[in-house]
C-alpha positions as CSV (number, residue, x, y, z in Angstrom):
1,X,104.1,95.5,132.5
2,X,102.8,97.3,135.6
3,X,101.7,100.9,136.1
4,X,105.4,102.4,136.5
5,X,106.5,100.4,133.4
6,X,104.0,101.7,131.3
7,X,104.8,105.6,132.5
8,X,108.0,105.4,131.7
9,X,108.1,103.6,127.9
10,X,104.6,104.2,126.3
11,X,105.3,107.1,124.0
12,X,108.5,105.3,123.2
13,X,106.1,101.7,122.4
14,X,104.1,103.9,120.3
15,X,107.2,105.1,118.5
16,X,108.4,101.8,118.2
17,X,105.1,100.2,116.4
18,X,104.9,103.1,114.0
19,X,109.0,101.7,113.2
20,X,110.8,104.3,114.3
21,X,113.8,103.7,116.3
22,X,114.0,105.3,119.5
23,X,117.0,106.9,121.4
24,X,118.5,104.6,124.6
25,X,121.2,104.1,126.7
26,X,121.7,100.4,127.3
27,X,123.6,98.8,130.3
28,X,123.7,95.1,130.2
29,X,123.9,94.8,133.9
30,X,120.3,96.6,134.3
31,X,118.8,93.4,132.9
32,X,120.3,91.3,136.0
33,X,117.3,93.6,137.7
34,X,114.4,92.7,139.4
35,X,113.1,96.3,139.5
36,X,112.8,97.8,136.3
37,X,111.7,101.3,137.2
38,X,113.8,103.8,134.3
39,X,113.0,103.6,130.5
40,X,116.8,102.9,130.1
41,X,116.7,99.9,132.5
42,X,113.7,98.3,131.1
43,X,115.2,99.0,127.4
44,X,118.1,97.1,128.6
45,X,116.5,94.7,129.9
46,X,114.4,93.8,126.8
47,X,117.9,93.9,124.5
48,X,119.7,91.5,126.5
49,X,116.6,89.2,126.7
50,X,116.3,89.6,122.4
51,X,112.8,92.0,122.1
52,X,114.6,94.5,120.8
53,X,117.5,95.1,118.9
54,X,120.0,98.0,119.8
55,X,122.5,99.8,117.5
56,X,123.9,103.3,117.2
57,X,122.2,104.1,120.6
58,X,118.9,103.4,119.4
59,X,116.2,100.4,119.7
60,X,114.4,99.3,117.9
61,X,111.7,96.2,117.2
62,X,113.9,93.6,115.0
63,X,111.6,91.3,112.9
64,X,108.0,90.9,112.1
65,X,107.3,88.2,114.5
66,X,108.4,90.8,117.7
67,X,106.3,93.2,116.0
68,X,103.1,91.3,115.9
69,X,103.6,90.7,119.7
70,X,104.3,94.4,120.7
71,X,101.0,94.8,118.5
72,X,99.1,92.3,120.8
73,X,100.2,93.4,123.9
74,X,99.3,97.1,122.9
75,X,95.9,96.1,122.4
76,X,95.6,94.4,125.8
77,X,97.4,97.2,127.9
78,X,95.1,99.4,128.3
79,X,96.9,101.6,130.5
80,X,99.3,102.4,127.3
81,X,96.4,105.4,126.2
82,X,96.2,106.7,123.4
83,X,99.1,103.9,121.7
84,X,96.4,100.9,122.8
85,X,93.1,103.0,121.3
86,X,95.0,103.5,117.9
87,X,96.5,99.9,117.7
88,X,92.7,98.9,118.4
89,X,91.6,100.7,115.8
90,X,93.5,99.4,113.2
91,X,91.8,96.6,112.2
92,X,88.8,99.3,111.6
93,X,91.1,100.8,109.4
94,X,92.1,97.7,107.1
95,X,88.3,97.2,106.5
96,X,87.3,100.6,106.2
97,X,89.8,100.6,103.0
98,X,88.9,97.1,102.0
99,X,85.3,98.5,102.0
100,X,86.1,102.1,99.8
101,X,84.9,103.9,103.5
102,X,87.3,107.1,102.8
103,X,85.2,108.3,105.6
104,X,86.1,105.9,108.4
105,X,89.3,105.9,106.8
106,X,90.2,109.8,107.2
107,X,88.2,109.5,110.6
108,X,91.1,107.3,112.0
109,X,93.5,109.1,110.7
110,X,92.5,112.4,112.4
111,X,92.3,110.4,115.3
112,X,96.0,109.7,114.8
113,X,97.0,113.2,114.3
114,X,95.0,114.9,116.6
115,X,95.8,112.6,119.5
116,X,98.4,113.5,122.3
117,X,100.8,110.6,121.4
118,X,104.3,110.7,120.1
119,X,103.3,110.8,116.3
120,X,100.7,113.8,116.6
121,X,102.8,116.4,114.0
122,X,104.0,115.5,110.7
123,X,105.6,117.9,108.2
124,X,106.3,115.6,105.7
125,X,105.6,112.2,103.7
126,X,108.2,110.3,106.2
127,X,106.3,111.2,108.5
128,X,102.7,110.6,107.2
129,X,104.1,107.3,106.7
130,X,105.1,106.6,110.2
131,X,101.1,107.2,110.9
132,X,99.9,104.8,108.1
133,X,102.4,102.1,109.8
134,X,100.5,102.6,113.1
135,X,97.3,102.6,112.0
136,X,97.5,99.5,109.9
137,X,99.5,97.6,112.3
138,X,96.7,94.7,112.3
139,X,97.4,94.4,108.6
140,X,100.6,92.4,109.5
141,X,98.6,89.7,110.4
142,X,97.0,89.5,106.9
143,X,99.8,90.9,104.8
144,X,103.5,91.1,103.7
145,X,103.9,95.2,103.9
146,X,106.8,96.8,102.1
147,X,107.1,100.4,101.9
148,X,109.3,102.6,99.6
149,X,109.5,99.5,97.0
150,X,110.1,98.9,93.4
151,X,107.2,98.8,91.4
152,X,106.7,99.8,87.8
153,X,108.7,102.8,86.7
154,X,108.6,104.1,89.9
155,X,108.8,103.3,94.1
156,X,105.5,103.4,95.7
157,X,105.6,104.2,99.5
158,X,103.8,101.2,100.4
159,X,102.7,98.2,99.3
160,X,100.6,95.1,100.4
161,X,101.2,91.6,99.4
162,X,98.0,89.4,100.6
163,X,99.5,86.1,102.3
164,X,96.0,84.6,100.8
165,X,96.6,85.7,97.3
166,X,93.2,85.7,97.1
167,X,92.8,88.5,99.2
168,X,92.9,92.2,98.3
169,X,96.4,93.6,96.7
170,X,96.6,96.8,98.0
171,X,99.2,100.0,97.1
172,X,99.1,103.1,99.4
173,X,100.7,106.7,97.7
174,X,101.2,109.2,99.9
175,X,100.9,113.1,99.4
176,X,101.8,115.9,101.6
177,X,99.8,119.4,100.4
178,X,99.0,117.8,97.2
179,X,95.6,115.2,97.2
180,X,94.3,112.1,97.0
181,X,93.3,112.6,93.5
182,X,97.1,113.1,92.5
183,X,98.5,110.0,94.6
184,X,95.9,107.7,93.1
185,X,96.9,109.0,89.5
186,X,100.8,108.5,90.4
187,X,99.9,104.9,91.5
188,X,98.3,104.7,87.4
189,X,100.9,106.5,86.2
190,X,103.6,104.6,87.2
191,X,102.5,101.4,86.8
192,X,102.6,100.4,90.7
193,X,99.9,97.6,89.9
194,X,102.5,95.8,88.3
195,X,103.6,94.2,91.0
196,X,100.8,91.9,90.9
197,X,101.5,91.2,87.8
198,X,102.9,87.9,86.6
199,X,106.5,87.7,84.8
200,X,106.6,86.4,81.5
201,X,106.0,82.4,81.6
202,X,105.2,82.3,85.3
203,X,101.8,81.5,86.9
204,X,99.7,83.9,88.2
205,X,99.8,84.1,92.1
206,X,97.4,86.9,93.5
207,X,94.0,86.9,92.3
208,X,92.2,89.4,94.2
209,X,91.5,92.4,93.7
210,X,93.9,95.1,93.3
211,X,93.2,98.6,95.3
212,X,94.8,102.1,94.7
213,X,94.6,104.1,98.1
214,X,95.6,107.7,97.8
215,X,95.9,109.9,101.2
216,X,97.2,113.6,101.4
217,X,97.6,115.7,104.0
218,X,97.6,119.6,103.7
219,X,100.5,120.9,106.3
220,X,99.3,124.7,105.9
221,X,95.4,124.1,106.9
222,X,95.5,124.7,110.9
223,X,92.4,122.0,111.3
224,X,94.5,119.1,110.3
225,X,92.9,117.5,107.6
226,X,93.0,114.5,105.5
227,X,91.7,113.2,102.3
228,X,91.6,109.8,100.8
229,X,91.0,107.8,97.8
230,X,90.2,104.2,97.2
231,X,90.2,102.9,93.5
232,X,90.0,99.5,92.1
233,X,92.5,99.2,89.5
234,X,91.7,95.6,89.3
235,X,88.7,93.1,89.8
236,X,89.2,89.6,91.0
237,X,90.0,87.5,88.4
């Protein structure tokens, strides 16, 4: 991308990393184009050529793979702002939770919020969980993410299956003006841990250990604050 580029799409990249379609008007015959100057013609230009997928007047990235390359060329563009410092410091944020570092962890997450970037006011858990896509975007490298799925007696809003099944499990609840306390209790509550779990008669496939990460958000304090939790529900067997 060059300089104009950049301008004209990088709140929309940051939108799309965090998963969230964004609104575009797409004319095949912009992508004929050598000079990609408008968001619309550069949109266009990357649906014809397969980067993104358009539908309903939206676009939006398709599949995992596409993701993981937005993700790398975030990190590299530095002229992208605020969307390249957050992707960066995502893989901060995967360790800090591996590592029980709620500090580090609520650190980024302020970060996220307080920023000027497209994802700086959330209302409500939807929205909180736009920010937890963003900042562990590196986590797609290491892990099979799922949010809003079944698990237990319930639907936890995310969950993380370790491609090295050796590798931390890990289950994120989210809570808007309740806490951290509460989320990591619903995780226990409803059985979320399952998941990990072996059926009847089959071998067991994850072997690491199992982490309950709780993070609330309180919408009526004006200094933006965050809480979170990190449990081990499980050792490593």
């Amino acid at each position: 991308m060059n300089g104009a580029n950049v301008d004209a799409v990088r709140d929309d990249v940051g939108l799309l990393l965090a998963d969230i379609p964004v609104p575009a008007k797409v004319r095949e015959y912009a992508a004929t184009s050598m000079d990609l100057k408008t968001r619309d013609e550069i949109f266009s230009a990357m649906v014809v050529y397969g980067f993104l997928n358009y539908e309903n007047g939206y676009v939006s990235i398709p599949n995992k793979e596409l993701m993981g390359k937005f993700a790398d060329m975030a990190q590299k563009e530095s002229s992208l702002g605020n969307v390249y410092r957050l992707t960066r410091e995502s893989t901060r944020m995967l360790n800090a939770t591996k590592a029980g570092d709620t500090k580090t962890m609520t650190e980024i997450l302020e970060l996220a919020h307080n920023t000027e970037s497209p994802l700086n006011v959330y209302n409500n858990e939807a929205e909180l969980a736009s920010i937890i896509r963003w900042v562990y975007l590196q986590a797609m490298d290491l892990y099979k993410i799922s949010r809003e799925d079944k698990a237990g007696t319930g639907y936890v809003d995310y969950i993380f299956y370790p491609i090295n099944p050796a590798d931390d499990c890990i289950i994120i609840e989210l809570k808007v003006n309740h806490t951290a306390d509460e989320a990591i209790q619903q995780i226990k509550d409803r059985k979320y841990a399952l998941r990990f779990e072996p059926k009847l008669g089959e071998k067991r496939k994850y072997t690491g250990r199992i982490l309950a990460v709780g993070i609330a958000y309180n919408k009526n304090n004006t200094d933006k604050k965050h809480t979170c939790k990190v449990e081990v529900l499980r050792d490593r067997i």
